[in-house]
TIVEX-378782 format. One record per atom (N, C-alpha, C): residue number from 1; atom name; x, y, z. Coordinates in steps of 0.2 Angstrom, whole numbers, plus 5000, padded with zeros to 4 digits. Layout:
// TIVEX-378782
node resi = NUM | name = CA | u = X | v = Y | w = Z
...
***
This chain:
// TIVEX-378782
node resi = 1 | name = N | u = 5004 | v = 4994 | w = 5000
node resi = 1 | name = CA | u = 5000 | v = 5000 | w = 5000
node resi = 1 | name = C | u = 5004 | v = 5006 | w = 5000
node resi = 2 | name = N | u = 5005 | v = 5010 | w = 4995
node resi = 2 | name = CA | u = 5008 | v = 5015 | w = 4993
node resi = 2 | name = C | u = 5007 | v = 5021 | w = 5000
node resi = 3 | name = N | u = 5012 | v = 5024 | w = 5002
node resi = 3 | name = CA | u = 5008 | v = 5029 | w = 5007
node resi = 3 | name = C | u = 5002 | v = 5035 | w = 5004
node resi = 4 | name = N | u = 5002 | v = 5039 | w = 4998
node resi = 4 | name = CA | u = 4996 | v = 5041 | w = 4999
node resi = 4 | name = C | u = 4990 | v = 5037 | w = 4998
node resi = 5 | name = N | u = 4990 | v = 5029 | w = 4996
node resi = 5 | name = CA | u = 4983 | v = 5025 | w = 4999
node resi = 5 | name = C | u = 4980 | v = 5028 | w = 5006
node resi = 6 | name = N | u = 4982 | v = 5028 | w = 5011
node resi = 6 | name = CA | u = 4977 | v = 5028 | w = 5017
node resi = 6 | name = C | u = 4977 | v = 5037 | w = 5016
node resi = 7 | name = N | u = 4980 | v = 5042 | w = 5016
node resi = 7 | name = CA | u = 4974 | v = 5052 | w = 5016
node resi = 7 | name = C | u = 4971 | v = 5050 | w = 5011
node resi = 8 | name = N | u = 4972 | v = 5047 | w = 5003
node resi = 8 | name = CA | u = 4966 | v = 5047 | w = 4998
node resi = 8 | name = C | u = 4962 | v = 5043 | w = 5002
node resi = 9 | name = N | u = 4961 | v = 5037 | w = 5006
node resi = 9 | name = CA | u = 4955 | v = 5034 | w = 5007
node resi = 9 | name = C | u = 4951 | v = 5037 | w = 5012
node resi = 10 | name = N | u = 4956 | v = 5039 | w = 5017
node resi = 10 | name = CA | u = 4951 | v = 5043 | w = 5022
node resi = 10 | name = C | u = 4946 | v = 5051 | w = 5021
node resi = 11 | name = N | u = 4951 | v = 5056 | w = 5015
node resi = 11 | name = CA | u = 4948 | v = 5059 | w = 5012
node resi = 11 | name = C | u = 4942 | v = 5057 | w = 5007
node resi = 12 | name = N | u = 4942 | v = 5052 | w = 5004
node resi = 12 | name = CA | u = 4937 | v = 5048 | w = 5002
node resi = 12 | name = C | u = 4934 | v = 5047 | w = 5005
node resi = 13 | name = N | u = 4933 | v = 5044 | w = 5010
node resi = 13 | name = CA | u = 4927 | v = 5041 | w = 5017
node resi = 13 | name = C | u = 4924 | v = 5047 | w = 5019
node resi = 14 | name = N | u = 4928 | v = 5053 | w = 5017
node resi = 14 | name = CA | u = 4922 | v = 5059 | w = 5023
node resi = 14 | name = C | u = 4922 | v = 5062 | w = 5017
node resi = 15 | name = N | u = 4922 | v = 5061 | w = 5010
node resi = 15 | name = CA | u = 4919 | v = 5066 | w = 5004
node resi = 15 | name = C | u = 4915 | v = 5063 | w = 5004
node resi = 16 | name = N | u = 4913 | v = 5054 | w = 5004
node resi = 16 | name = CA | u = 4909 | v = 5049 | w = 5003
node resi = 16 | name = C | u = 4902 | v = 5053 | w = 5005
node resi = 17 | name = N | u = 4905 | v = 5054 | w = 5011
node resi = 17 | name = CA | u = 4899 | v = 5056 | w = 5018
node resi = 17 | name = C | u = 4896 | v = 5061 | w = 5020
node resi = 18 | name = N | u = 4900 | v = 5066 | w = 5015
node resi = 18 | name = CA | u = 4897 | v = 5074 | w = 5012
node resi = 18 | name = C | u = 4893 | v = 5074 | w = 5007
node resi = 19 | name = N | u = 4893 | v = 5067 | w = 5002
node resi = 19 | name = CA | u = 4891 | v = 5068 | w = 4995
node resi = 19 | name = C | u = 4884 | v = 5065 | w = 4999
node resi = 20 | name = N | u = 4882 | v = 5060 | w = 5002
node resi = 20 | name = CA | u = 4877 | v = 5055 | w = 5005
node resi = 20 | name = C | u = 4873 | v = 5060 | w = 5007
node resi = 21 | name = N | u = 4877 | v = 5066 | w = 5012
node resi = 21 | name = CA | u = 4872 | v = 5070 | w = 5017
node resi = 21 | name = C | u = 4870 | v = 5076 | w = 5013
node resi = 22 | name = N | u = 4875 | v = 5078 | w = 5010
node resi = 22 | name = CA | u = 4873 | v = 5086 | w = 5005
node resi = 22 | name = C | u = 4870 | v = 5084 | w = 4999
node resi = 23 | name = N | u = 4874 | v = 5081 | w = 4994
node resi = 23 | name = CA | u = 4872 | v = 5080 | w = 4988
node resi = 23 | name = C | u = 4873 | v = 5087 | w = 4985
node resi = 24 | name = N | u = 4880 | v = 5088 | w = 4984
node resi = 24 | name = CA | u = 4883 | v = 5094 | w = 4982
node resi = 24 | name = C | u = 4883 | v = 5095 | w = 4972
node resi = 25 | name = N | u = 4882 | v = 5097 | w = 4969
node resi = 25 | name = CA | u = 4887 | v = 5098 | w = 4963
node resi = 25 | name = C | u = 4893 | v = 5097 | w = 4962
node resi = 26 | name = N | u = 4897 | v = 5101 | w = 4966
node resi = 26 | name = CA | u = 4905 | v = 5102 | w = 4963
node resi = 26 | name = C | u = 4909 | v = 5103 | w = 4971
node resi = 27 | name = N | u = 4913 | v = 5098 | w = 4969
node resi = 27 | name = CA | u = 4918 | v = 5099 | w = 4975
node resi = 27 | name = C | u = 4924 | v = 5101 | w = 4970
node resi = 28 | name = N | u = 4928 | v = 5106 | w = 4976
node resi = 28 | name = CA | u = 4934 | v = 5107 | w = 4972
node resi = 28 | name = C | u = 4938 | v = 5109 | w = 4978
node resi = 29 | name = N | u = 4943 | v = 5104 | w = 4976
node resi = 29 | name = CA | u = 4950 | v = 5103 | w = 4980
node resi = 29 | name = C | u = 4954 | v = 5109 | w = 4979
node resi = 30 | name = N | u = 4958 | v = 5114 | w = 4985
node resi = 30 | name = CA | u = 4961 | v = 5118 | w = 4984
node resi = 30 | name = C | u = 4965 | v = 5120 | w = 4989
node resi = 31 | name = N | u = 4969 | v = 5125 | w = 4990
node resi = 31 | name = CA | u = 4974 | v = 5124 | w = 4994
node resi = 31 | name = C | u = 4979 | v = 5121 | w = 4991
node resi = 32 | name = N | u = 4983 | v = 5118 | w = 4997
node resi = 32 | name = CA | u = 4987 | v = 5111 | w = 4995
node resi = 32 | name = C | u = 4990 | v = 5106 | w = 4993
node resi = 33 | name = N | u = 4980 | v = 5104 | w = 4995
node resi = 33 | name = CA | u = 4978 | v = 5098 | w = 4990
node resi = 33 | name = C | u = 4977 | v = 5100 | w = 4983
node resi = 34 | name = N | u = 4980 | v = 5104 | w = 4978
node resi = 34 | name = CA | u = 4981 | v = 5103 | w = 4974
node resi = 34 | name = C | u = 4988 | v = 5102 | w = 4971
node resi = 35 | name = N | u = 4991 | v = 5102 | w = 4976
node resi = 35 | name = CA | u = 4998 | v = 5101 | w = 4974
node resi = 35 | name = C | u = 4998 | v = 5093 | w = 4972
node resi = 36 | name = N | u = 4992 | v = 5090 | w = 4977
node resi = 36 | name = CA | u = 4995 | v = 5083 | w = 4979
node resi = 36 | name = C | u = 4989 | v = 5078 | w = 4974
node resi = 37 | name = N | u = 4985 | v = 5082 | w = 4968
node resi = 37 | name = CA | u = 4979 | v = 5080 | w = 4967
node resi = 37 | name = C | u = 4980 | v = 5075 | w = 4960
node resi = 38 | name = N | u = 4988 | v = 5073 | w = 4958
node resi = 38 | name = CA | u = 4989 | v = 5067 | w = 4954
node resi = 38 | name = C | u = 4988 | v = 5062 | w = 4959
node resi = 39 | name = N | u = 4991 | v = 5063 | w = 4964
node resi = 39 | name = CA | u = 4992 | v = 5055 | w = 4969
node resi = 39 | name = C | u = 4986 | v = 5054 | w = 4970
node resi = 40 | name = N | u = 4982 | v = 5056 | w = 4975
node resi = 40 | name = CA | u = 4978 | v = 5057 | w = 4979
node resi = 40 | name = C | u = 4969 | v = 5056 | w = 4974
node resi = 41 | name = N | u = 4968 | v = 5059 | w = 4968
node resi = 41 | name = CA | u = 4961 | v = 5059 | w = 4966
node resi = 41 | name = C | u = 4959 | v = 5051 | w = 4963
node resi = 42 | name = N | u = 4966 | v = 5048 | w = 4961
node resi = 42 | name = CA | u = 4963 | v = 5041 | w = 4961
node resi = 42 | name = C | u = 4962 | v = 5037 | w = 4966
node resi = 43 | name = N | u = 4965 | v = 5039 | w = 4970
node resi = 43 | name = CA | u = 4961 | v = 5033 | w = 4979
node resi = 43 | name = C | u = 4954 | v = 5038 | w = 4981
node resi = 44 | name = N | u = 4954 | v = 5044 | w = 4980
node resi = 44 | name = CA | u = 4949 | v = 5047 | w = 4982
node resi = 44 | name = C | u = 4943 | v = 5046 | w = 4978
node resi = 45 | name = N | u = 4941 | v = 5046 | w = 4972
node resi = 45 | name = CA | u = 4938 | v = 5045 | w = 4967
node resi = 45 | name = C | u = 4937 | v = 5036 | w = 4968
node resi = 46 | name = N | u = 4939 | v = 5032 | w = 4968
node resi = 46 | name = CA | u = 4939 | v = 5023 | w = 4968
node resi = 46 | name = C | u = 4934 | v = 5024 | w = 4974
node resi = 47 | name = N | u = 4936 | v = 5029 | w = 4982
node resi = 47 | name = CA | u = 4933 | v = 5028 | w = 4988
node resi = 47 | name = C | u = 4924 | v = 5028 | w = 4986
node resi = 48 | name = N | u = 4924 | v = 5035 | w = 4984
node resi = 48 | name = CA | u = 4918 | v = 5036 | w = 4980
node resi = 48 | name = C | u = 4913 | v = 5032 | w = 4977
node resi = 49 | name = N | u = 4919 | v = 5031 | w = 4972
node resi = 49 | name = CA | u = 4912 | v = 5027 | w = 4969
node resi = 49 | name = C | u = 4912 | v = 5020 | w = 4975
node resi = 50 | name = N | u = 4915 | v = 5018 | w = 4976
node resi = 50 | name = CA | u = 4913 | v = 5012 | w = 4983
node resi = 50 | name = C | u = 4908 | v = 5014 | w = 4988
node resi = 51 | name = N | u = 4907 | v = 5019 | w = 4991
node resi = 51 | name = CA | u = 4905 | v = 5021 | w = 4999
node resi = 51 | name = C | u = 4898 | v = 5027 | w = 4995
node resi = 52 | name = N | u = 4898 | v = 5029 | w = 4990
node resi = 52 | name = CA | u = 4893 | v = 5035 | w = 4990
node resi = 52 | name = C | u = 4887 | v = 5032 | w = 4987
node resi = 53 | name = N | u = 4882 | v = 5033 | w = 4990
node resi = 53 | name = CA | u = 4875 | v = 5033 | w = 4987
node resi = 53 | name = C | u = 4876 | v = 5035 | w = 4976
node resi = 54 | name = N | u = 4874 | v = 5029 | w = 4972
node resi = 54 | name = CA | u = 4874 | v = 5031 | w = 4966
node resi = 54 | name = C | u = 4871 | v = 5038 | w = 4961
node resi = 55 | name = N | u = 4867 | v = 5041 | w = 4964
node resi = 55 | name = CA | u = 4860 | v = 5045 | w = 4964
node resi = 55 | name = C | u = 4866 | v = 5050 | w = 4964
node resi = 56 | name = N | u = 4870 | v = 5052 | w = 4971
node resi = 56 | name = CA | u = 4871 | v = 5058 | w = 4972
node resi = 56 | name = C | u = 4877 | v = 5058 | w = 4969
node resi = 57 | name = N | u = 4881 | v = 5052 | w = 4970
node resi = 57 | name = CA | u = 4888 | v = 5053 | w = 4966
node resi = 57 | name = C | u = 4890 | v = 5054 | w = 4958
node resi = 58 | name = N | u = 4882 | v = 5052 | w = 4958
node resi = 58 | name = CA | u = 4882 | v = 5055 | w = 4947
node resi = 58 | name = C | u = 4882 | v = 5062 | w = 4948
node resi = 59 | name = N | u = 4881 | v = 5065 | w = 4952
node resi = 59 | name = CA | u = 4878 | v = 5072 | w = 4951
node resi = 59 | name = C | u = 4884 | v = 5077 | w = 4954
node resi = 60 | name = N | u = 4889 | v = 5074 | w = 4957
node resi = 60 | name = CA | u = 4896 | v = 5078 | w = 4961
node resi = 60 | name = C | u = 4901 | v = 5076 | w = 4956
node resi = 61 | name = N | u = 4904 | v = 5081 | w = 4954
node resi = 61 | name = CA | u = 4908 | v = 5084 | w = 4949
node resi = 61 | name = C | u = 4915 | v = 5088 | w = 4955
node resi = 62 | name = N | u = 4921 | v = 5081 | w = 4955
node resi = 62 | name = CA | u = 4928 | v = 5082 | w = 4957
node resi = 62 | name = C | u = 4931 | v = 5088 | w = 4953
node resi = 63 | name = N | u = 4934 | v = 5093 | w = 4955
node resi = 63 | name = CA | u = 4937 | v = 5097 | w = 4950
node resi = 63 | name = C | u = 4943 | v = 5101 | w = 4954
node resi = 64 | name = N | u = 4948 | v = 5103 | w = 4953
node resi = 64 | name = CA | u = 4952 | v = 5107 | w = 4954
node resi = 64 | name = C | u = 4952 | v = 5114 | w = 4956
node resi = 65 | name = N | u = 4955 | v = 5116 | w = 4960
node resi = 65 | name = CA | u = 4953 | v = 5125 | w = 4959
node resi = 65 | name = C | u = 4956 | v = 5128 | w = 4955
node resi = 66 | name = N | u = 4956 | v = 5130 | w = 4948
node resi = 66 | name = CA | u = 4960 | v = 5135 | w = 4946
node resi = 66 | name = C | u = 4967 | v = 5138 | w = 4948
node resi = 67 | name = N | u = 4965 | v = 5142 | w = 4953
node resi = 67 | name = CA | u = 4970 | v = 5147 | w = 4955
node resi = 67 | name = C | u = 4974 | v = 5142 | w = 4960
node resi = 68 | name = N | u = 4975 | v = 5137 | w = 4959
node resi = 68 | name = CA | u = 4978 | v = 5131 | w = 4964
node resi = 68 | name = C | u = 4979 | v = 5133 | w = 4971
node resi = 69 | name = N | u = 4987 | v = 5136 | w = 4974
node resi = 69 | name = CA | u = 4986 | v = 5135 | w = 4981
node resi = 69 | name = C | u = 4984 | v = 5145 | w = 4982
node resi = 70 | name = N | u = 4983 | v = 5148 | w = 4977
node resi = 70 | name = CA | u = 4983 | v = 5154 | w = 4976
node resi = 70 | name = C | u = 4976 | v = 5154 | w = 4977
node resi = 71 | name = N | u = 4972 | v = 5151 | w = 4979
node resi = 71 | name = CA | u = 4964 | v = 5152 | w = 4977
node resi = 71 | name = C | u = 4963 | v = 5157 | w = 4984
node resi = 72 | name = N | u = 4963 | v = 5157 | w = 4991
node resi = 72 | name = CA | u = 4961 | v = 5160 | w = 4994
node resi = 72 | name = C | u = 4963 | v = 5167 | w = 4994
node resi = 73 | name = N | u = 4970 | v = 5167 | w = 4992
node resi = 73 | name = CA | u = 4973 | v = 5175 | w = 4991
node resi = 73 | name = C | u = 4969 | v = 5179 | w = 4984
node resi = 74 | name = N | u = 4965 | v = 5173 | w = 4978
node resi = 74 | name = CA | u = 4963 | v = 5177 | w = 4974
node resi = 74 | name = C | u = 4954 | v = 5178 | w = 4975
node resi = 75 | name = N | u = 4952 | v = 5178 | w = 4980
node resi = 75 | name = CA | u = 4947 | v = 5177 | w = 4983
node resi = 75 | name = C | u = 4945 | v = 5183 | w = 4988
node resi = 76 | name = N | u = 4950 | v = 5184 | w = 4992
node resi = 76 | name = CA | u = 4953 | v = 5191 | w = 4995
node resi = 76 | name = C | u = 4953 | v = 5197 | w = 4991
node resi = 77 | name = N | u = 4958 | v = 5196 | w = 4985
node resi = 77 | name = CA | u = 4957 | v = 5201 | w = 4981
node resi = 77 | name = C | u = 4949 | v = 5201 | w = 4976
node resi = 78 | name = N | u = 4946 | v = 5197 | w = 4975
node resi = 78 | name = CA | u = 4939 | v = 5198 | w = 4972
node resi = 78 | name = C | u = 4936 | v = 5203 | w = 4977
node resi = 79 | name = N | u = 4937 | v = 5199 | w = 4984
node resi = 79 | name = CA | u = 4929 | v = 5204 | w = 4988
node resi = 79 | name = C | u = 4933 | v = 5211 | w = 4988
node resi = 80 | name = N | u = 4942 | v = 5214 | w = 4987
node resi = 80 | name = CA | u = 4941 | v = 5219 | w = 4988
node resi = 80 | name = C | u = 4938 | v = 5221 | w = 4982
node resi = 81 | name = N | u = 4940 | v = 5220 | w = 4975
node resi = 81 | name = CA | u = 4938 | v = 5223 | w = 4967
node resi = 81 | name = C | u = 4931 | v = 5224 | w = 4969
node resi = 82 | name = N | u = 4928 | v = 5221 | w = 4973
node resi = 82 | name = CA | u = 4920 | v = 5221 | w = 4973
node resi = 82 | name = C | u = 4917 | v = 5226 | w = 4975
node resi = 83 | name = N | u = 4922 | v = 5226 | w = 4981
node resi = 83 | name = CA | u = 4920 | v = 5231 | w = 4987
node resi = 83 | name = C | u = 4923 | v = 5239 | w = 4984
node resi = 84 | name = N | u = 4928 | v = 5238 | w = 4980
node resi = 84 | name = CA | u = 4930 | v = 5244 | w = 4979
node resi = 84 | name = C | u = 4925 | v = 5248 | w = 4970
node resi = 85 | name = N | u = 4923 | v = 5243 | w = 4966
node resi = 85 | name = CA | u = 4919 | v = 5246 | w = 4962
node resi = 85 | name = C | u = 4911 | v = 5244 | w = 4960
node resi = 86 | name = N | u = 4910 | v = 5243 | w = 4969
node resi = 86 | name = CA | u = 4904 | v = 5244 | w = 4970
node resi = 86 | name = C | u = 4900 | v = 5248 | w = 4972
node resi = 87 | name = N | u = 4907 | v = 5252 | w = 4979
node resi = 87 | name = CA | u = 4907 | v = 5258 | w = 4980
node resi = 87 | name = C | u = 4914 | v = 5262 | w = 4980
node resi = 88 | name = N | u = 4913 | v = 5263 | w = 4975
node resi = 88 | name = CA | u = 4920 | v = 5270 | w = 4975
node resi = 88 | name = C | u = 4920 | v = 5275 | w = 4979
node resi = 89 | name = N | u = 4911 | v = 5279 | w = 4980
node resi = 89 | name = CA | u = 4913 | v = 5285 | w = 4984
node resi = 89 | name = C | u = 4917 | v = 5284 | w = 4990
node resi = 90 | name = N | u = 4915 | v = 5278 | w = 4991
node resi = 90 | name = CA | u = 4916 | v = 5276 | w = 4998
node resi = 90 | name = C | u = 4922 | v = 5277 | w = 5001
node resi = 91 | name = N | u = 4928 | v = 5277 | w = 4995
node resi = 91 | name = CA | u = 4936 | v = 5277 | w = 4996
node resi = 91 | name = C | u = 4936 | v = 5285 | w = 4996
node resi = 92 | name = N | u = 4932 | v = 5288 | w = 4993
node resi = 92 | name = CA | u = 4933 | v = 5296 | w = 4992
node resi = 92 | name = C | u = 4934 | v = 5301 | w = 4997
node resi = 93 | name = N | u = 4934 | v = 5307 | w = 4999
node resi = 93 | name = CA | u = 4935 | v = 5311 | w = 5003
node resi = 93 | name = C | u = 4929 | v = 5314 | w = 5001
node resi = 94 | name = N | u = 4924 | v = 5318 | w = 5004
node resi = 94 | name = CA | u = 4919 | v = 5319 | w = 5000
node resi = 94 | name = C | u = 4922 | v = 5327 | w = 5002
node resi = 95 | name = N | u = 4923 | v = 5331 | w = 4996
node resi = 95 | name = CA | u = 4925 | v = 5339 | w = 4997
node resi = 95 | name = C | u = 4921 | v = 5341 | w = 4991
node resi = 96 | name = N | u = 4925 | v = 5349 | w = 4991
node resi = 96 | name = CA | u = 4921 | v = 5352 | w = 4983
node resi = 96 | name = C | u = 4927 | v = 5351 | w = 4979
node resi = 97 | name = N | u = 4933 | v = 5347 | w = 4982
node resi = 97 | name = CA | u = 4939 | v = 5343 | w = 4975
node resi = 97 | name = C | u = 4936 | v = 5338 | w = 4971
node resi = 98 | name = N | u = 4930 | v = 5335 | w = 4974
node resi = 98 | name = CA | u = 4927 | v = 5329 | w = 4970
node resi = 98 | name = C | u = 4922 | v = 5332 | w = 4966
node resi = 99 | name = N | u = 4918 | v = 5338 | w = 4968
node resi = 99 | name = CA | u = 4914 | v = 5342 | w = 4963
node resi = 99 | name = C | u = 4920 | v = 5345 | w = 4955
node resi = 100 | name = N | u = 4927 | v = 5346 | w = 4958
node resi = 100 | name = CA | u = 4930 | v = 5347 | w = 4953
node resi = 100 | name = C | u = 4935 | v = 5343 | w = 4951
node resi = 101 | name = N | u = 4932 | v = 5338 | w = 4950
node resi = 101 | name = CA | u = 4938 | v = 5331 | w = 4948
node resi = 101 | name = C | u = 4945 | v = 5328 | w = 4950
node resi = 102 | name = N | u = 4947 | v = 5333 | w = 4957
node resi = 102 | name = CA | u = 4950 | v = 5332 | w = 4960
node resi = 102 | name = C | u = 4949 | v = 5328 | w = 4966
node resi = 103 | name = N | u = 4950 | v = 5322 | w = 4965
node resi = 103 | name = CA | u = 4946 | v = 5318 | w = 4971
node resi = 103 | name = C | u = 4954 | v = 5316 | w = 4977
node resi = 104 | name = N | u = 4951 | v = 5312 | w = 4982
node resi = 104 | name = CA | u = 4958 | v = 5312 | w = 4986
node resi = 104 | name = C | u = 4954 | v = 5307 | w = 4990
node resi = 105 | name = N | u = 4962 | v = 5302 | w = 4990
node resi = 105 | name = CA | u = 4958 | v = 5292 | w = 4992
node resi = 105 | name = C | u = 4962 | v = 5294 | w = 5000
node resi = 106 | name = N | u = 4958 | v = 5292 | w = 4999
node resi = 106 | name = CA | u = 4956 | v = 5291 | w = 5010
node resi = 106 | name = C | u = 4958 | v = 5284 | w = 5012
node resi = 107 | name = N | u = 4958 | v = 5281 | w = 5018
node resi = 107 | name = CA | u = 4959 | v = 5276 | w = 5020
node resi = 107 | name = C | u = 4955 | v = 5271 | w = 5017
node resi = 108 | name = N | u = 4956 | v = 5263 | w = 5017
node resi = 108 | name = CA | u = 4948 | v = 5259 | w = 5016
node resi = 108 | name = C | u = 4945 | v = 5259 | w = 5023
node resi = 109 | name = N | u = 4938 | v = 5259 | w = 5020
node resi = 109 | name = CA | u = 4934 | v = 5259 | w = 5027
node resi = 109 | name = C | u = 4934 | v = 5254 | w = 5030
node resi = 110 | name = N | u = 4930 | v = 5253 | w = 5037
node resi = 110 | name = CA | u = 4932 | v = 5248 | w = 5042
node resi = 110 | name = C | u = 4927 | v = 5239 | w = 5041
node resi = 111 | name = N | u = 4923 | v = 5242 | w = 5034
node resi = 111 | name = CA | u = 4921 | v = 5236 | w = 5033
node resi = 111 | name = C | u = 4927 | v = 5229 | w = 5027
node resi = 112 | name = N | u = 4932 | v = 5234 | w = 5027
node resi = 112 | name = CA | u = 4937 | v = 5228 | w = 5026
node resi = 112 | name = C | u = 4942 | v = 5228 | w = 5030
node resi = 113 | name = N | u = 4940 | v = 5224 | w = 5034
node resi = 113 | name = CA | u = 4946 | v = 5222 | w = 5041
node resi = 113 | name = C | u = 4952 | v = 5220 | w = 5037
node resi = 114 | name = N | u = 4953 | v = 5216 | w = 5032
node resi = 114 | name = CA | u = 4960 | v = 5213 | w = 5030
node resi = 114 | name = C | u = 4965 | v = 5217 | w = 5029
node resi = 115 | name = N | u = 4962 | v = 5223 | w = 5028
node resi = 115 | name = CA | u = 4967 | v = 5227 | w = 5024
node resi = 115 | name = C | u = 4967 | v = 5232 | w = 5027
node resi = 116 | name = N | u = 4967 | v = 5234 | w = 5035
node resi = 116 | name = CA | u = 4968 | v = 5238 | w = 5039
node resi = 116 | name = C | u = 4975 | v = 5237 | w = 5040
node resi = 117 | name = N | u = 4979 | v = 5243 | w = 5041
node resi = 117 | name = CA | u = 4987 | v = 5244 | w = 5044
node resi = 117 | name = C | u = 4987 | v = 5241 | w = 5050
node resi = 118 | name = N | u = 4995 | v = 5237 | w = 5052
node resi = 118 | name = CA | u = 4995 | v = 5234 | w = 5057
node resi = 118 | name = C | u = 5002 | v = 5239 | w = 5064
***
């Protein structure tokens, strides 16, 4: 038994047991485990089809994250782009510079904690 046989199998057994109880669409492996996701999707996928209800596990779709182990860092940057041109005034100073196209960026406000000075 290869060493990654037993993380893919235990990984398997509680994806098994998420697909049984949730009945998800799309799992997608990221972080780390994407580093690791040649070794690891074949013992994980075998577990699958072994231990998961057939119904739900035709319906769950294994995929990868894109942004591999960058997915949380590119996700931080989505909420700020979101937060920033959703509300722009909000970065703004509100003066009579903004009536004359002279604006002046202010702090971010306190509803993005991540990106407060330390």
């Amino acid at each position: 038994m290869p060493l990654r046989a037993p993380h893919g199998r235990y990984l398997g057994i509680g994806l098994a047991n998420l697909i049984n109880a949730l009945n998800p669409q799309r799992i997608v492996f990221g972080g780390i485990l994407t580093l690791a996701h040649e070794l690891l999707m074949p013992v994980i996928e075998a577990v699958i089809r072994e231990r998961a209800l057939r119904w739900s596990r035709e319906t769950a779709e294994l995929v990868i994250a894109t942004h591999g182990s960058d997915a949380c860092v590119m996700g931080g940057i989505a909420t700020v782009y979101h937060h920033v041109l959703s509300e722009p005034r909000s970065l703004v100073r509100s003066s009579n510079n903004v009536r004359r196209g002279r604006a002046e960026i202010v702090a971010l406000p306190e509803s993005l904690p991540l990106l407060t000075r330390s």
